[in-house]
C-alpha positions in Angstrom: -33.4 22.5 2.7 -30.4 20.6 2.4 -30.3 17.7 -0.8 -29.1 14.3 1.0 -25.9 14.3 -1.4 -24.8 16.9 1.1 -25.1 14.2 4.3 -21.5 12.6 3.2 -19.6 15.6 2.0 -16.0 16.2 3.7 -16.1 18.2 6.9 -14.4 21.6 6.9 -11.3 20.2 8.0 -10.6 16.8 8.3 -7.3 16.2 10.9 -4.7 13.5 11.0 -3.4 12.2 14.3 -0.3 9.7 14.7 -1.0 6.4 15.9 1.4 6.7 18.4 -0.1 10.1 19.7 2.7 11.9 20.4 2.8 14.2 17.4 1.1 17.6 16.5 -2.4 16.5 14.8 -2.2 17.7 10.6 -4.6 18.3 8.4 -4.8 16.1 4.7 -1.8 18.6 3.4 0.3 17.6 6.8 -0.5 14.4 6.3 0.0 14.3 2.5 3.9 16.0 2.7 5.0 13.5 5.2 6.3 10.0 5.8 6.6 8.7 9.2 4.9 11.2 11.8 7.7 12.5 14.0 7.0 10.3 16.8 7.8 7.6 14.3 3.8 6.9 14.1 1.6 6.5 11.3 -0.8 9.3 10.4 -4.9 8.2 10.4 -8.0 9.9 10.7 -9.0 11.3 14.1 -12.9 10.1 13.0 -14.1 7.8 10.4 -17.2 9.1 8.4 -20.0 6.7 8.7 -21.8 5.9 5.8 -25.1 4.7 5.2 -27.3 2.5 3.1 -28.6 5.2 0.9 -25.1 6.4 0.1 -23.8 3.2 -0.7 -26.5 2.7 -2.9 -25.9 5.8 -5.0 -22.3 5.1 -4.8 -22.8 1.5 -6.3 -23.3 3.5 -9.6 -20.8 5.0 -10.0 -17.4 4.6 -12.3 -13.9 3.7 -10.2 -13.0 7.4 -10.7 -16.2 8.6 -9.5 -15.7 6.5 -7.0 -11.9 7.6 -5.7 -13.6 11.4 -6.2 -15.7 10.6 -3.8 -13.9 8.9 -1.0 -11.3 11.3 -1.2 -13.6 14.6 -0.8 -14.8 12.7 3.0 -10.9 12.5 3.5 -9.1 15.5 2.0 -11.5 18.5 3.1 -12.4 20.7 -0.3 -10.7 23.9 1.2 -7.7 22.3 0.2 -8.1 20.5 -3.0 -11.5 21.2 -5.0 -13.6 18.2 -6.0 -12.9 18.8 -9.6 -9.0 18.6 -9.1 -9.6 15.1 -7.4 -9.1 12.7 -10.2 -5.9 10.2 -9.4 -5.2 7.0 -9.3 -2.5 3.8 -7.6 -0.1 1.9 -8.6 3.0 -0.2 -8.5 4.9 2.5 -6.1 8.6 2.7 -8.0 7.6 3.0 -11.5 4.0 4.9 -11.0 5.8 7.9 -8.8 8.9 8.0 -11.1 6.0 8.3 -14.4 4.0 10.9 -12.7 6.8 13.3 -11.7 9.7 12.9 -14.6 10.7 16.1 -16.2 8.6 18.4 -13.7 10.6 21.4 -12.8 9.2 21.9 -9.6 9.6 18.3 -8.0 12.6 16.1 -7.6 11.6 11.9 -6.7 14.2 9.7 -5.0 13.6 6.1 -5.3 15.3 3.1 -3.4 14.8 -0.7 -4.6 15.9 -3.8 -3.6 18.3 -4.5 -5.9 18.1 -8.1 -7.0 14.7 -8.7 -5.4 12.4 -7.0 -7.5 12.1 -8.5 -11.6 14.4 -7.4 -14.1 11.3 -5.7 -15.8 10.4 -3.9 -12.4 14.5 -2.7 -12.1 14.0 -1.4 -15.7 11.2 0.4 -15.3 12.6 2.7 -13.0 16.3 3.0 -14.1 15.9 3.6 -17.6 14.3 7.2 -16.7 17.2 9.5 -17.2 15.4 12.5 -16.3 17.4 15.2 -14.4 14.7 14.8 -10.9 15.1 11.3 -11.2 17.7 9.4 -8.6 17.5 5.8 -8.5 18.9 3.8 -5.6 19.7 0.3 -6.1 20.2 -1.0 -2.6 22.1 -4.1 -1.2 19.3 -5.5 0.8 15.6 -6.4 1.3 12.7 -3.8 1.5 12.3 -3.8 5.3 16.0 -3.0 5.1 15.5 -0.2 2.6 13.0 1.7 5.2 15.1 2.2 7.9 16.8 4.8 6.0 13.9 6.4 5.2 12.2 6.2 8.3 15.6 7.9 9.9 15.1 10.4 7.5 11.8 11.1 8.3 12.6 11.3 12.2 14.2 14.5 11.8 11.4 16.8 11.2 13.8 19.7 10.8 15.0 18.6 7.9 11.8 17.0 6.6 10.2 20.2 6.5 13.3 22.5 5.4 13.4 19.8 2.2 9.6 19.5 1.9 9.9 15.8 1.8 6.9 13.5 1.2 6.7 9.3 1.0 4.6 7.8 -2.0 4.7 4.9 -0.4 1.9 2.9 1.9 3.6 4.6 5.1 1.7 8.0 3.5 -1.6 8.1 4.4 -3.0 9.3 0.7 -1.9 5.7 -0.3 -3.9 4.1 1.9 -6.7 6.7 0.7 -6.6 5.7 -2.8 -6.6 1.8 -2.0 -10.0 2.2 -0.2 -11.1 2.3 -3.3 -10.4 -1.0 -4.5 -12.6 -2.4 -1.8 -15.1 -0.4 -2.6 -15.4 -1.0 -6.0 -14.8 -5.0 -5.6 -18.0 -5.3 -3.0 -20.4 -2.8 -5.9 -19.0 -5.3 -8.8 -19.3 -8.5 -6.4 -22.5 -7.7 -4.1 -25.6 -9.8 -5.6 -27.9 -7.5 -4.6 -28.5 -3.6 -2.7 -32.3 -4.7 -2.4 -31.8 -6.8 0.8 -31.8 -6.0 4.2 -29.0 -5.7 5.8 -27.0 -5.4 2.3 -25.2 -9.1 1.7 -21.3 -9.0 2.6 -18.6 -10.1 -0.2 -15.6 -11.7 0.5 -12.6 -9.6 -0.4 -9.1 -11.6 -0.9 -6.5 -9.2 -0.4 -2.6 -10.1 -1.3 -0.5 -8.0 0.8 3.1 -7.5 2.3 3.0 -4.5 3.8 -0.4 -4.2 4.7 -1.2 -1.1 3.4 -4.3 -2.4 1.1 -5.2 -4.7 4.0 -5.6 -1.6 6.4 -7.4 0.0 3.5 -9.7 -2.8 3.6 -9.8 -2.7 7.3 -10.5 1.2 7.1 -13.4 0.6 4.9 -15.0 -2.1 6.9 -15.3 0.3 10.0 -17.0 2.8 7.6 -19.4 0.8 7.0 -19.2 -1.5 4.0 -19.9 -5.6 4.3 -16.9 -6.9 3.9 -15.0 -9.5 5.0 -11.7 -9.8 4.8 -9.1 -12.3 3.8 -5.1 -11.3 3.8 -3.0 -13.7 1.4 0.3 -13.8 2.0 3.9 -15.9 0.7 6.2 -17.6 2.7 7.3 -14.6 4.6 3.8 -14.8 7.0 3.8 -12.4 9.8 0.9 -11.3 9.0 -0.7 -14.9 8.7 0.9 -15.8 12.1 -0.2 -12.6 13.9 -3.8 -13.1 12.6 -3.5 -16.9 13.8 -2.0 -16.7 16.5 -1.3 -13.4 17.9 2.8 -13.9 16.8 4.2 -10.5 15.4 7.8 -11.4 14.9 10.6 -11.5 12.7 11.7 -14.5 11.5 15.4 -14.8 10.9 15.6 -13.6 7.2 13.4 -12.4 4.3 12.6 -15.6 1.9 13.2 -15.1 -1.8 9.7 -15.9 -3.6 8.2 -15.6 -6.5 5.4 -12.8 -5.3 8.6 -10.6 -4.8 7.3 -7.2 -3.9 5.5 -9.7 -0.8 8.9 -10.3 0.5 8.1 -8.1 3.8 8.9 -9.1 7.0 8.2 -5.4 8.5 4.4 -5.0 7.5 4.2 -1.5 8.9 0.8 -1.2 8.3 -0.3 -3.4 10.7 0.3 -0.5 12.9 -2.5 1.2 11.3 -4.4 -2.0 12.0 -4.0 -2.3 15.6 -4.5 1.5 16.1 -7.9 1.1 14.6 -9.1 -2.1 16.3 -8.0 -0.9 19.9 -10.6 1.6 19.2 -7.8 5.0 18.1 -5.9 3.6 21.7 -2.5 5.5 20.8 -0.9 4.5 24.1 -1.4 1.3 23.8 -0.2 1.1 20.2 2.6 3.2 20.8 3.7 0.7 23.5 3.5 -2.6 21.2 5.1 -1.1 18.2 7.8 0.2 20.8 8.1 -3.2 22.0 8.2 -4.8 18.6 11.4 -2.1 17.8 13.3 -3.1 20.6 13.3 -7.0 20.5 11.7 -7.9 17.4 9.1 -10.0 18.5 5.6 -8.7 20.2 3.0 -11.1 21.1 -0.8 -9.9 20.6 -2.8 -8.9 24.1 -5.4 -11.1 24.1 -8.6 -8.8 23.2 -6.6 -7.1 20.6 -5.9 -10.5 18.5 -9.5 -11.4 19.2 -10.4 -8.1 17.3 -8.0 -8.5 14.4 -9.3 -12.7 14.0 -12.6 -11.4 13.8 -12.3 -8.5 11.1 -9.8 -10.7 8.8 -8.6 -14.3 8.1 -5.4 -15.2 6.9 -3.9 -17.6 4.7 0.4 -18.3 3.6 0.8 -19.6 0.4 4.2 -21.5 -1.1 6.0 -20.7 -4.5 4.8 -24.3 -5.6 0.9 -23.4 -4.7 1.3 -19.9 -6.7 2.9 -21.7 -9.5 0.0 -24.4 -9.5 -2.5 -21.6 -9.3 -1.2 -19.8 -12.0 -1.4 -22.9 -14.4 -4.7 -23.9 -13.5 -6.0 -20.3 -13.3 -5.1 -20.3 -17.4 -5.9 -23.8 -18.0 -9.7 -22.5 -16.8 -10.0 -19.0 -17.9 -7.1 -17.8 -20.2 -5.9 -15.1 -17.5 -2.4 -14.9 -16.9 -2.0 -14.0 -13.2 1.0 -12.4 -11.5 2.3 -14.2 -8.9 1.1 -11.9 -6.4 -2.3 -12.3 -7.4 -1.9 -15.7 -7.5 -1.8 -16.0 -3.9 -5.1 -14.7 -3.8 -6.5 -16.8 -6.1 -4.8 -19.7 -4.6 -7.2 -19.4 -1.7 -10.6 -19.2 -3.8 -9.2 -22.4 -5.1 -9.1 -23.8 -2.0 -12.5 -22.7 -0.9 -14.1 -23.8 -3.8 -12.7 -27.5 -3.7 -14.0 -27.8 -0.5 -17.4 -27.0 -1.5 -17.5 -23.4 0.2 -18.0 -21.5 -2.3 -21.7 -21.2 -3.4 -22.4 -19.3 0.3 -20.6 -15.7 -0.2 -19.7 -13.5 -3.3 -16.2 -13.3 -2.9 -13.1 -11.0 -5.0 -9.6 -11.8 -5.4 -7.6 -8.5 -5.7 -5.1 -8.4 -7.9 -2.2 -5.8 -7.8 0.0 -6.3 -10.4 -0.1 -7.3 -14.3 1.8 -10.9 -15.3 3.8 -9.2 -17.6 6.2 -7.8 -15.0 7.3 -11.1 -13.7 8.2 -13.2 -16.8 10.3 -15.5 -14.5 7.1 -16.5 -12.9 5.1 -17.2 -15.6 7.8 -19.3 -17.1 8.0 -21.4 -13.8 4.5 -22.1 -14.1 5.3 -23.5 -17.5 3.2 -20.6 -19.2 4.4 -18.5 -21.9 4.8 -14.9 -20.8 2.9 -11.9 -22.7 5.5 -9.0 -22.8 4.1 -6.1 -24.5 6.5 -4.1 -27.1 6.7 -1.3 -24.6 7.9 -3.7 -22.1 10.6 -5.6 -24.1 11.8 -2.3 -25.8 13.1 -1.1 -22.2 16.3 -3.9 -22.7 17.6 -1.7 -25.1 17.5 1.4 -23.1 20.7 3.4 -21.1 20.5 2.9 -17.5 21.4 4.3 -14.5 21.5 3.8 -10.8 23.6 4.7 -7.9 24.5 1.6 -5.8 23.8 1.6 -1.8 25.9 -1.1 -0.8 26.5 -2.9 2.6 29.0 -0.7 4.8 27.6 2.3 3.1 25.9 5.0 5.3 22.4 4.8 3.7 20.6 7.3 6.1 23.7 9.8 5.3 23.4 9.0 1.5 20.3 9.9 1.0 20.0 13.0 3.3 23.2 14.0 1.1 21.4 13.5 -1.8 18.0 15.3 -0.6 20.5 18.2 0.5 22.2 18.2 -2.7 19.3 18.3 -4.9 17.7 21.2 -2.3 21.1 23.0 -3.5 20.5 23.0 -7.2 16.7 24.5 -6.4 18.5 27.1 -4.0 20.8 28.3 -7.2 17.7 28.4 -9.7 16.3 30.7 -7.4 19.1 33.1 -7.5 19.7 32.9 -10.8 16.3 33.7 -11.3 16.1 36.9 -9.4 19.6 38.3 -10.7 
């Protein structure tokens, strides 16, 4: 007889299909050394592993890296990567890659940032790593700008695989993976109870830009667990204006604010999103991100925005409400928030001042630590708390090659990609002479 731990384990394989359908399905490694699928998709589970009461009981219990253990043996398949080898973690994309790859001899990590739209800290954090498969690009634009490069890059599948290239970014799936997580984790801490029937939802308050934590959140609510859903974003609101109203477009240009790794006009997640809620339709999603491409602008069919309303609410704050929330947030508790946070926060404020609080358990996710946006703090008339680690990176050498406007970005980076494939090439015939 079969123990009931064994209901929720990770079928043999588990496959990977592009929302837009018209790539070759993958298994986790496909999906895992990629970007963009080829037909300029997203990758996502064919099926979504339901789980039950009794399984979110016993998962209630367990520590956050129990936890990500867990929900990456249903995703990964153990053929390919053992349950004991499972222990990982996320984080703030540039700096967390760059830390968990310098000075390996077997992988080289290429990094783009907006230059002059991310902190000062943030910009130091990845340019002071003068490791040798470290390259640092400091580009003249925003961060919807920044992906076109990349998802050029990625369109060439030739050249994806003959470079074994991979995104750590939200566009790879195994991102989205990990931040399933936090939802889970937020309803065990938040849930008042597992006694009741049917278990008591929490409300989850999730700041995003490009969606990726949002679809994580979306991802886990079709699996099963009582959420609901909140997205919190700043000024630049697509996503609070295609929740609203059904309006996925661009506005004219990217606003500067203080939740800076927010300012996302592209949230390409959202693709993800509608993939899901049009029940895995991947003509149909093909078609409105197609449409979206070409002029910029896509209005919701009308079912389709019914379904996203339902699974999430929305809400756009201003620079003055996350400065405001900041203050008050340490006026009450002593808890510096980042501004990114803040936006989340800024919401529960809301709620609560207009008495609708006391009916829901709710959690504010919070991505980011204060301490990497000392200009915001400051705005909010708070002193900032730098660690030593932190300040000492002022003093450090730095180095980053400049993508400016006029420059051929796509062509710079494959040159680079080719370049570094090169140097590997050499080792390995030095190494058989």
């Amino acid at each position: 007889m079969e123990s009931k731990d064994q209901d929720f384990k990770a079928p043999r394989i588990m496959w990977y299909t592009s929302t837009r359908g018209g790539a070759p399905r993958v298994n986790f490694e496909g999906a895992l050394f990629s970007g963009y699928a080829p037909d300029g998709g997203l990758y996502m589970p064919e099926e979504l592993p339901q789980l039950d009461r009794e399984t979110l009981c016993r998962w209630s219990t367990l520590s956050y890296r129990s936890l990500v253990k867990e929900l990456c043996a249903l995703f990964i398949g153990l053929e390919l990567i053992p349950r004991h080898d499972l222990n990982g973690t996320s984080g703030d994309t540039g700096s967390a890659a760059i830390e968990s790859v310098q000075g390996l001899k077997n992988v080289d990590i290429i990094v783009l940032l907006p230059k002059g739209r991310c902190t000062k800290i943030q910009e130091l954090q990845m340019t002071t790593v003068l490791k040798e498969n470290v390259r640092v690009f400091g580009v003249e634009g925003n961060s919807d700008e920044l992906d076109e490069p990349i998802k050029a890059v990625f369109a060439d599948v030739a050249f994806v695989q003959r470079h074994n290239l991979m995104s750590l970014n939200s566009i790879n799936w195994s991102r989205v993976l990990v931040q399933m997580a936090h939802h889970f984790f937020a309803y065990f801490q938040c849930a008042p109870s597992l006694d009741t029937h049917p278990l008591p939802p929490v409300e989850v308050v999730v700041p995003t830009g490009a969606a990726g934590n949002l679809a994580a959140g979306c991802i886990a609510q079709k699996m099963g667990l009582p959420i609901r859903l909140v997205v919190a974003v700043n000024g630049n609101d697509i996503i609070h204006r295609t929740v609203q109203k059904g309006d996925f477009s661009l506005c004219e240009v990217v606003k500067p604010t203080l939740a800076s790794a927010m300012d996302i006009q592209v949230p390409y997640n959202m693709e993800r999103i509608f993939w899901l809620l049009s029940g895995s339709d991947s003509q149909a999603t093909r078609a409105l991100m197609e449409q979206f491409e070409r002029s910029q602008s896509l209005h919701l069919p009308k079912e389709l925005h019914s379904k996203l309303s339902e699974a999430v609410t929305s809400e756009s704050v201003s620079d003055e409400a996350i400065i405001q929330t900041m203050g008050r947030c340490w006026e009450e508790n002593q808890y510096l928030l980042c501004p990114h946070s803040a936006t989340a926060v800024n919401y529960h404020y809301q709620q609560s001042d207009n008495g609708q609080s006391s009916s829901i358990s709710r959690c504010c996710l919070a991505p980011a630590s204060a301490a990497k946006f000392p200009e915001a703090v400051q705005a909010a008339g708070l002193t900032p708390q730098t660690p030593a680690e932190i300040l000492a990176l002022e003093h450090k050498e730095t180095r980053c090659i400049p993508m400016q406007r006029g420059d051929d970005w796509t062509q710079m980076l494959r040159c680079t990609i080719e370049g570094l494939s090169q140097r590997w090439e050499g080792c390995a015939v030095n190494s058989s002479e």
